[in-house]
N, C-alpha and C positions, 0 to 999 in steps of 0.2 A: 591291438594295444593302442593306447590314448597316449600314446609319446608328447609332449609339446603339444599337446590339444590344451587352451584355457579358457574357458568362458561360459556361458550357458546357450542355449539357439534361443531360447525365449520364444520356440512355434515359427520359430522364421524361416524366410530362406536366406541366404547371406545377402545378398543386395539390399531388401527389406530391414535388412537388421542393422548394418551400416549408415544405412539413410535415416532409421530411426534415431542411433546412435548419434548421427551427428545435425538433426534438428534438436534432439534435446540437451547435447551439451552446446548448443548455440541459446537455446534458451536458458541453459542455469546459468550462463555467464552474462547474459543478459540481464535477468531478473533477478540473480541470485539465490533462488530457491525456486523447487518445480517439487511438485506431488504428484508420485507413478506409485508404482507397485515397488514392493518391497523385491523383488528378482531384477528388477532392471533397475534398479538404483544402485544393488550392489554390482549389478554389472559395466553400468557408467559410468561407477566410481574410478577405479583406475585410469579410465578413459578420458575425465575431467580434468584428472591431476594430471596426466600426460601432460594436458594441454598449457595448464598451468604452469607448467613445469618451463616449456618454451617460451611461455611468455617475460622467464623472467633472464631469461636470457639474453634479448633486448638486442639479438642480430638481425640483419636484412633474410638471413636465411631461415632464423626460427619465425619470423614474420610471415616469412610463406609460406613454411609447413602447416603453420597455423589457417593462414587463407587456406589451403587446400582443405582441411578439413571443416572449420568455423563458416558457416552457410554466408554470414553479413559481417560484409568488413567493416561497418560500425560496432559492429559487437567484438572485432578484432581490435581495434582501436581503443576499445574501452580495457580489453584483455592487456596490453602492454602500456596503458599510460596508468590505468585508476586499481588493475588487481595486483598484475605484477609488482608494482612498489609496499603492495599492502602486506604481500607476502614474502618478502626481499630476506627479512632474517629467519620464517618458516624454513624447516629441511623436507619437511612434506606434509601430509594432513591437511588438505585444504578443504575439504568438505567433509558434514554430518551427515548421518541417515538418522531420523528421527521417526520413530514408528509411529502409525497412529491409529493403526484395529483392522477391522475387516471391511471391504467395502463391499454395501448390502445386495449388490446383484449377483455376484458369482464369487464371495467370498472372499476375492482374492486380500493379499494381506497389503493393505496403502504404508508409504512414508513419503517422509519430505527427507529432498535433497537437496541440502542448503551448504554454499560457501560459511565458512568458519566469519565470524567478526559479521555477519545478516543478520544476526537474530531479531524475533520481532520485539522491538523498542515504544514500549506503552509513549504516547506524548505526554510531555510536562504539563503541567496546568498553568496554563499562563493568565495573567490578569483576564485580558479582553473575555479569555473561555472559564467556563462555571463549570463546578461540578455538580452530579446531582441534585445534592441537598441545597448548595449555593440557587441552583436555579428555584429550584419549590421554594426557600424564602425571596426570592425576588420576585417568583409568580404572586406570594401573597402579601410583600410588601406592593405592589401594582393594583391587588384587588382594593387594598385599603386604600393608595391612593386614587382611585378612579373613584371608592365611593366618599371619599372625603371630596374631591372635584364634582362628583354629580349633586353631592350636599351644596355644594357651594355653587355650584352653577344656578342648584333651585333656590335658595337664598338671594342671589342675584338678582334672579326671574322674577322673585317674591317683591324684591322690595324696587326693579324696575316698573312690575306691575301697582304695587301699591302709590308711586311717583306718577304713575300715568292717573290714574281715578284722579290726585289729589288736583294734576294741573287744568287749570281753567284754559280751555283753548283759546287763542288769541280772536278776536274778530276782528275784523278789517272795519274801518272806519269808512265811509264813504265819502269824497270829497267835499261834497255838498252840502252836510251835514254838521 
């Protein structure tokens, strides 16, 4: 009987699976999003929020439950000052799984596991950046101007050149003369 038995083994053995377990919620809470396999995302899910869950607890003791398991105490740091306030009036749900197909070597089924409030946020177009199309009319507003400059530089040429034929070189007088 599978009494209180929960989880998957994921091919592991327990030590192995643990150590995986807590490299990569050391990384989603770092990066806030990781892309595994759809089996171990849903099995690091509760495992995330656990974590989460202490951090907003914001004791000396959930502190180090949290060290024990979170590999970098930078990433633990970042867990009680910049997540835990973000999730302060959340009751739980802190992470998505977002499927994303099959990956081509042995099929297995890929997702991302991303903190809630990550998502990927296209940049705004700001003056200094161009889009597309802004840039191809500035590439051919540039062609026009360089050939209205190489116009006008030969125009220059032209009529420096034409200036030189017309002037009589100076000769030098000789003293005695």
């Amino acid at each position: 009987m599978r009494h209180r038995v929960a989880g998957k083994k994921l091919g592991r053995k327990t030590p192995h699976r643990i150590s995986m377990f807590r490299n990569m919620v050391t990384s989603l809470l770092d990066k806030e999003r990781i892309r595994t396999t759809l089996d171990r995302a849903k099995a690091l899910r509760p495992i995330a929020e656990r974590i989460i869950t202490l951090g907003k607890r914001e004791t000396l003791h959930a502190r180090r439950q949290a060290l024990a398991f979170v590999k970098d105490p930078a990433v633990v740091g970042k867990l009680f000052e910049s997540l835990a306030p973000r999730f302060a009036q959340r009751p739980g749900g802190y992470t998505r799984i977002i499927r994303l197909g099959f990956r081509d070597g042995d099929g297995a089924q890929m997702a991302y596991l991303e903190l809630i409030g990550s998502e990927f946020k296209a940049e705004k177009k700001e003056e200094g950046k161009k889009g597309k199309k802004e840039k191809e009319e500035g590439k051919k507003e540039e062609v026009k101007e360089s050939k209205q400059s190489k116009k006008a530089k030969g125009d220059k040429q032209a009529a420096a050149a034409s200036n030189r034929k017309l002037r009589v070189p100076k000769v030098a007088k000789k003293p005695g003369a």
